[in-house]
C-alpha positions in Angstrom: 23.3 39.5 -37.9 24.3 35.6 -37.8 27.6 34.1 -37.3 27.1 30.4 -39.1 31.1 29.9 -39.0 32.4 30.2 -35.5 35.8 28.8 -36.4 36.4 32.5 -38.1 36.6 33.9 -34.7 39.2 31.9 -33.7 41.3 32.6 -37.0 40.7 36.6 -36.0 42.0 36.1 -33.0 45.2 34.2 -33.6 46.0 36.5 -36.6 46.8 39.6 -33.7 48.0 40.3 -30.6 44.2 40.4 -29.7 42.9 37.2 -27.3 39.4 36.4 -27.3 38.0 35.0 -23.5 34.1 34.0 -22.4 33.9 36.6 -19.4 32.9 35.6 -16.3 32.7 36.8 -12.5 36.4 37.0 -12.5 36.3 40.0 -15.2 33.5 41.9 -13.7 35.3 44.9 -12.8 37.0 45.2 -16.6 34.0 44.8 -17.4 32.0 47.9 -15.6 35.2 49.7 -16.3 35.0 49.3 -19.7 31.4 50.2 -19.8 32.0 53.2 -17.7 33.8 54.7 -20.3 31.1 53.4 -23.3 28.1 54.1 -21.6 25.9 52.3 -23.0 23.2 52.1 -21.1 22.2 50.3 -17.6 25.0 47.9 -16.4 26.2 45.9 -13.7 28.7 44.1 -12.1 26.3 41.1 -12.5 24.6 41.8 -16.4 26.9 39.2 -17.5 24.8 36.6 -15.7 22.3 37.3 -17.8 24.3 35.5 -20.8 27.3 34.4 -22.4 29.1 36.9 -22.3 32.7 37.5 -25.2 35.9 40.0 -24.8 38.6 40.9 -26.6 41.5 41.7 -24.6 44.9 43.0 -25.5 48.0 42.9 -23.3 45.5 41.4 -20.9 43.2 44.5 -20.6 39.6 44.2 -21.6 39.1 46.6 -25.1 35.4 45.2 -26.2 32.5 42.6 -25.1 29.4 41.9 -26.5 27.1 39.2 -24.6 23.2 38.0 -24.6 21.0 39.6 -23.9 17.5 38.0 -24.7 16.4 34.6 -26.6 13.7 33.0 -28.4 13.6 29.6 -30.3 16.6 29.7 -33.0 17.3 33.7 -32.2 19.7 35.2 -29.5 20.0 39.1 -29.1 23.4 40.4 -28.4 24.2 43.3 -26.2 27.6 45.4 -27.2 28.6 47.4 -24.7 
């Protein structure tokens, strides 16, 4: 998967109630919440320092996330949690 048009994310996110926010330390707990309910595998409260890590929130509670997780030259894996 490849997303060459970034601006269509922020068109997505304007057309709902739905805010998209780079996580950081600050949402570490959302974010282990939220994975404590998907479990998808090891996490932490610092496996966002791994990467850049994206949420959607609504009515300021964190509903998805999907960050890096490896890269090589021109190719970046993405974790979803």
């Amino acid at each position: 998967m490849v997303c060459e048009d970034g601006a269509s994310l922020a068109k997505l996110s304007s057309a709902s109630d739905a805010q998209l926010v780079e996580l950081n330390t600050e949402h570490s707990a959302a974010m282990t919440e939220l994975t404590a309910l998907t479990k998808p595998g090891p996490f932490n409260k610092r496996t966002h320092e791994l990467g850049t890590f994206l949420g959607i929130c609504r009515n300021r509670k964190l509903v998805a996330m999907a960050g890096e997780r490896l890269k090589v030259s021109g190719y970046t894996e993405v974790r979803a949690p």
